[in-house]
Backbone bond lengths (Angstrom), bond angles and torsions (degrees), N, CA, C in turn:
res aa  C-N    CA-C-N  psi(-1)  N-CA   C-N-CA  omega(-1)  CA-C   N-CA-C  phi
1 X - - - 1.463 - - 1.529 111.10 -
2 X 1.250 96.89 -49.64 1.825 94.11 -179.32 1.625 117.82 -52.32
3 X 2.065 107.45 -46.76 1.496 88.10 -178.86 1.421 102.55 -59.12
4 X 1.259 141.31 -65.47 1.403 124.06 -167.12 1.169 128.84 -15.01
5 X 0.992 131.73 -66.28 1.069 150.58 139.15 1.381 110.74 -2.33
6 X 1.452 113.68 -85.81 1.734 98.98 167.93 1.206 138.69 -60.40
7 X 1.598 101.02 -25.36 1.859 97.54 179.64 1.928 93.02 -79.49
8 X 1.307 117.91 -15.00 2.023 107.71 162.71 1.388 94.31 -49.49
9 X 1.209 111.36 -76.01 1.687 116.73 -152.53 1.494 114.00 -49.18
10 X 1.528 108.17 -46.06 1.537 125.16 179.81 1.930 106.39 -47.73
11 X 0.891 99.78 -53.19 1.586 130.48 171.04 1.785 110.18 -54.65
12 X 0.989 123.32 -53.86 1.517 125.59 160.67 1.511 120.93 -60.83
13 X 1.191 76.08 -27.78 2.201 72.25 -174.69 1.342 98.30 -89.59
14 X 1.481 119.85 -44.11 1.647 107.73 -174.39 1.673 98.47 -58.71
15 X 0.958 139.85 -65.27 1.478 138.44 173.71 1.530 115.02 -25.82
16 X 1.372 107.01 -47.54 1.942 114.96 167.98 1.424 87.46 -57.16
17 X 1.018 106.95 -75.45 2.034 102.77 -159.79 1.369 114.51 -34.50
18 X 1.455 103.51 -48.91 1.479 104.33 -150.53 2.380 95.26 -82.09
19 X 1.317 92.94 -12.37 1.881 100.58 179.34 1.848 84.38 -70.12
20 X 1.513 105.00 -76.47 1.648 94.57 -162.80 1.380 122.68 -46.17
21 X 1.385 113.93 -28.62 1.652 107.70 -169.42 2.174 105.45 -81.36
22 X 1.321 105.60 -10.55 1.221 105.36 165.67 1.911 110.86 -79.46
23 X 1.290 96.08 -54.03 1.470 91.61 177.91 2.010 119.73 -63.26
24 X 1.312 102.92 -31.72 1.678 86.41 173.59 1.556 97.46 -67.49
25 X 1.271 131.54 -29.47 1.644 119.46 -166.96 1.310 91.13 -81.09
26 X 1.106 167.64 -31.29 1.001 162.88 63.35 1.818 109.98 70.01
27 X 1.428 92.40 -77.86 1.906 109.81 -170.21 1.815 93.07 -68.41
28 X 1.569 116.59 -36.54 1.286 112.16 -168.36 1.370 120.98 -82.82
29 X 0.905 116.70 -18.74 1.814 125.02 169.04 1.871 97.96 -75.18
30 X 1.149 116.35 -18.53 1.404 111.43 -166.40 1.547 99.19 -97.13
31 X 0.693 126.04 -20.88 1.552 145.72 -175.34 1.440 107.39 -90.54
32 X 0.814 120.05 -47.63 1.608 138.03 173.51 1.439 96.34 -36.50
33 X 1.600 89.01 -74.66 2.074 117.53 173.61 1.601 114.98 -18.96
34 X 1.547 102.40 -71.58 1.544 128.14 -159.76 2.060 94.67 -112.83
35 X 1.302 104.45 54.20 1.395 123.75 164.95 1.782 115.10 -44.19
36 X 1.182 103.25 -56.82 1.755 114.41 -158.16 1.726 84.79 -80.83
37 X 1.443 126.70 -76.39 1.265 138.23 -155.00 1.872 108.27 -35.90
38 X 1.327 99.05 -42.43 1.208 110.28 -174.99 1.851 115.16 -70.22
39 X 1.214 104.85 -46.83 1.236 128.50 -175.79 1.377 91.31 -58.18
40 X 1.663 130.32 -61.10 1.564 131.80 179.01 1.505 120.84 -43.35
41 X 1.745 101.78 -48.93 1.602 85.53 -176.14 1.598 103.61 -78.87
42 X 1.275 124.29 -16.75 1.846 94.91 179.06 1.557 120.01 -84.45
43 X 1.179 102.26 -8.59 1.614 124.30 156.89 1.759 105.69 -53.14
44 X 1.463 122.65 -58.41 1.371 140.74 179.63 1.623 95.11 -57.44
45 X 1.566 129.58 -58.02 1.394 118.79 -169.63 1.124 126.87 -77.42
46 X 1.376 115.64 -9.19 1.526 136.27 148.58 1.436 109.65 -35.93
């Protein structure tokens, strides 16, 4: 019972991983897009 349990969890996180590494590729094609805008406001938080 216990491994179950971890190969669940093991199994959830690769699924987390594999969600975020779509969504930063995701944020980075979008960024790519809106190049300058982005670059301005951290220019602004400077």
């Amino acid at each position: 019972m216990k491994n179950n349990k971890d190969w669940s969890r093991l199994l959830k996180m690769i699924l987390v991983e594999d969600k975020n590494k779509f969504n930063t590729r995701k944020v980075l094609k979008k960024s790519k897009v809106t190049n300058t805008p982005l670059h301005r406001r951290q220019d602004v938080k400077k």
